[in-house]
C-alpha positions in Angstrom: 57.4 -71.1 -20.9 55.4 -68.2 -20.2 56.2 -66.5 -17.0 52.3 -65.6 -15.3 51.6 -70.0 -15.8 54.6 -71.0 -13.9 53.7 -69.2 -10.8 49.4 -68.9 -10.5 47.0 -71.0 -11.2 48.2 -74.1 -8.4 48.3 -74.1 -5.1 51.1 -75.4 -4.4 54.6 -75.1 -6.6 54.4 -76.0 -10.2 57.1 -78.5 -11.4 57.8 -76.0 -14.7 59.0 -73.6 -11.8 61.0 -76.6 -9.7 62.6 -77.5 -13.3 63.5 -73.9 -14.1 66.5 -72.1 -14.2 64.6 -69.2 -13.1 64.3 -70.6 -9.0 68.3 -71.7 -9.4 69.1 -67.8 -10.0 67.2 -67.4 -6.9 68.6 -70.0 -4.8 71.9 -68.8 -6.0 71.0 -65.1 -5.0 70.1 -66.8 -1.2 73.1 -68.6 -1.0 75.5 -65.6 -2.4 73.6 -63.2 0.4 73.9 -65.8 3.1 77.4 -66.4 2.4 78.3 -63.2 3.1 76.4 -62.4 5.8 73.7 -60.3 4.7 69.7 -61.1 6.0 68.3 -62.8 2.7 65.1 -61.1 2.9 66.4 -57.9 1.9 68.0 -59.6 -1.1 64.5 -61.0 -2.0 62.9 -57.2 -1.3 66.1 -55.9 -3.2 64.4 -58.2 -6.2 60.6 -57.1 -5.4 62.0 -53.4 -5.7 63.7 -54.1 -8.9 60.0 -54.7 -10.4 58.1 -52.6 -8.5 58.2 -49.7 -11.7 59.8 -51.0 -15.0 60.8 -54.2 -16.6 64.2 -53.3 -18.0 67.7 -52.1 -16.6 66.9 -48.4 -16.9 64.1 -49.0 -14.8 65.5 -51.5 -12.4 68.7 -48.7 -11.8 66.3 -45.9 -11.1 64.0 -48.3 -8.6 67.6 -49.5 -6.7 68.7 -45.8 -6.3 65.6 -44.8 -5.2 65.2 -47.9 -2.7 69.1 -46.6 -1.5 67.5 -43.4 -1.3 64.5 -44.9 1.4 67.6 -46.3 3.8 68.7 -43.1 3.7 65.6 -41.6 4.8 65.1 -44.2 7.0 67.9 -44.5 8.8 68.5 -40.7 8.9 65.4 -40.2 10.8 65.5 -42.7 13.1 69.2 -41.2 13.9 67.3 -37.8 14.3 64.3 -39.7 16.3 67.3 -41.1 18.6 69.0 -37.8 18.9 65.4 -36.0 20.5 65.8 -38.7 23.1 62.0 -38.9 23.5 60.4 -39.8 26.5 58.6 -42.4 26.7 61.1 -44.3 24.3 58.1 -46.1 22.6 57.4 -43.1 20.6 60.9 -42.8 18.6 59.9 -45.6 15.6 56.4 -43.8 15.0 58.3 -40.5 15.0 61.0 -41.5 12.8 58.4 -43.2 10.2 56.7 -39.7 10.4 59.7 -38.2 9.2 60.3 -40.6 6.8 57.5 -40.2 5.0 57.3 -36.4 5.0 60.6 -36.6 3.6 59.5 -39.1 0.9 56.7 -36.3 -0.3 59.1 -33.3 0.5 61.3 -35.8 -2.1 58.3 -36.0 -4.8 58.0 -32.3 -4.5 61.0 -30.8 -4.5 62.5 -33.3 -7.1 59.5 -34.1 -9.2 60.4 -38.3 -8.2 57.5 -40.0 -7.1 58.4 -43.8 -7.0 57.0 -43.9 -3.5 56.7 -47.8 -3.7 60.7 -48.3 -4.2 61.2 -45.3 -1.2 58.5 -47.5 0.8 60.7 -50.5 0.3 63.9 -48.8 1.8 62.3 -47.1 4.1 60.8 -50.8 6.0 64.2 -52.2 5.2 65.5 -49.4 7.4 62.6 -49.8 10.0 63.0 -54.1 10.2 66.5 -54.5 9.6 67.4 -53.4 13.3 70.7 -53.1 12.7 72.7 -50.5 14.5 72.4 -46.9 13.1 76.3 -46.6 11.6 77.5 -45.8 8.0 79.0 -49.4 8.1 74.9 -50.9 8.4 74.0 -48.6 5.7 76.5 -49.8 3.3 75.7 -53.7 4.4 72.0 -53.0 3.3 72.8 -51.4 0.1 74.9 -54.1 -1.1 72.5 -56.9 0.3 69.6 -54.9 -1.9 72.0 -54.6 -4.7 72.8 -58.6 -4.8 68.8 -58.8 -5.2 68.4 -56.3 -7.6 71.5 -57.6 -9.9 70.1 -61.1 -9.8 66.2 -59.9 -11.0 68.5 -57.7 -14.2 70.5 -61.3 -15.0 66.2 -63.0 -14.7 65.4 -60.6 -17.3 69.0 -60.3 -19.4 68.5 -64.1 -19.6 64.8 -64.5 -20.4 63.6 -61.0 -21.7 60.1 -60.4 -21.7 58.7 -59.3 -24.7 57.7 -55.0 -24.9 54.1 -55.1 -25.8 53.3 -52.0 -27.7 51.5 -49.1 -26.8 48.6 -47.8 -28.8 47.4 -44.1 -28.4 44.4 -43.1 -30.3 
């Protein structure tokens, strides 16, 4: 089963992807995340960001500790936003974003990391989640992410995809 023909092609879902164990991992990831009380759509962005640069573990470690890194971001500048107390209060979000993404490029130049689409990723989880600004939020999204990320590395422990290799002239 080749991964590209399960998913494109069809409009609607393909019974090879109904049939596969591939969409019980993911209903399993759902169900583990909404069991414990975490929003499920961070799990599934937690999954996006594990592929967003990389098809291994290496890869999928460095994208989850950079998406970590984007919450961090995130919610520190929306804490510094808060902190201005800006009048008229409409302003704080665009403010905070503003200092979220200078700090993502301050990041890529002090550091020499430029995965801005993982950063991106924690930084709208940060933005959407609307949770309250506390360490105890922070540590909720990272494991929520986490849950998604683990459950993309068991996708590709369990049906690895195979390295094409590169040719350099």
């Amino acid at each position: 089963m080749k991964w590209p023909s399960v998913l494109t092609k069809r409009k609607s879902l393909s019974p090879q992807l109904l049939k596969s164990p591939i969409l019980a991992i993911l209903i399993v990831a759902a169900l583990v995340g909404y069991l414990g009380g975490m929003p499920i759509w961070v799990a599934v962005l937690g999954v996006i960001a594990y592929y967003s640069r990389g098809r291994d573990w290496r890869a999928g470690a460095y994208n989850l500790a950079c998406v970590v890194t984007g919450l961090g971001l995130g919610l520190g500048a929306q804490t510094a936003a808060h902190k201005w107390q800006i009048d008229p209060s409409i302003l704080v979000r665009p403010i905070a974003l503003l200092f979220s993404i200078i700090s993502v490029w301050a990041m890529g130049m002090v550091t020499g990391i430029r995965n801005v689409t993982s950063y991106a990723i924690g930084i709208i989880i940060a933005f959407l989640a609307q949770l309250d600004i506390t360490l105890d939020a922070y540590f909720q999204l990272i494991a929520t992410v986490s849950i998604g990320a683990a459950f993309a590395g068991l996708i590709d422990i369990l049906w690895p995809r195979q390295q094409r290799a590169v040719r350099t002239c």
